[in-house]
C-alpha positions, 0 to 999 in steps of 0.5 A: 413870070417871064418867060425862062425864068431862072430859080434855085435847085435848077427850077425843080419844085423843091417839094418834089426833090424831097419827095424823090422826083425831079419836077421842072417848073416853069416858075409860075409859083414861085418864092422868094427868101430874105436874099432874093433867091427865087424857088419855084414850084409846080403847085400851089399846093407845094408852095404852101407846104414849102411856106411852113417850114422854107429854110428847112426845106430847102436844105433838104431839097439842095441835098436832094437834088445833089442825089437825084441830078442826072450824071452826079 
């Protein structure tokens, strides 16, 4: 993955954002929907989970991280 890698939800893992913590990632796991949106995560582990259900999640991570997001 290059270096500065830009994904959505400003390349928090998405599982966290869930889980109520702001996890920046560098990318290095990452996902990409039908649209070529790239969504990064910190673990393999998080990947995975994230694969079953990935438009469910990220409605919820994108809900999150508008309630988590320093100055919102």
């Amino acid at each position: 993955m290059p270096k500065n890698a830009k994904g959505e939800l400003d390349n928090y893992d998405p599982i966290g954002l869930i889980a109520g913590a702001l996890i920046k990632t560098d990318c290095s796991y990452n996902w990409r929907d039908d649209d070529g949106k790239m969504y990064c995560f910190a673990t393999p582990t998080s990947l995975v989970y994230f694969e079953a259900w990935p438009k469910t999640y990220i409605a919820r991570a994108t809900d999150a991280l508008q309630r988590l997001k320093p100055g919102s």
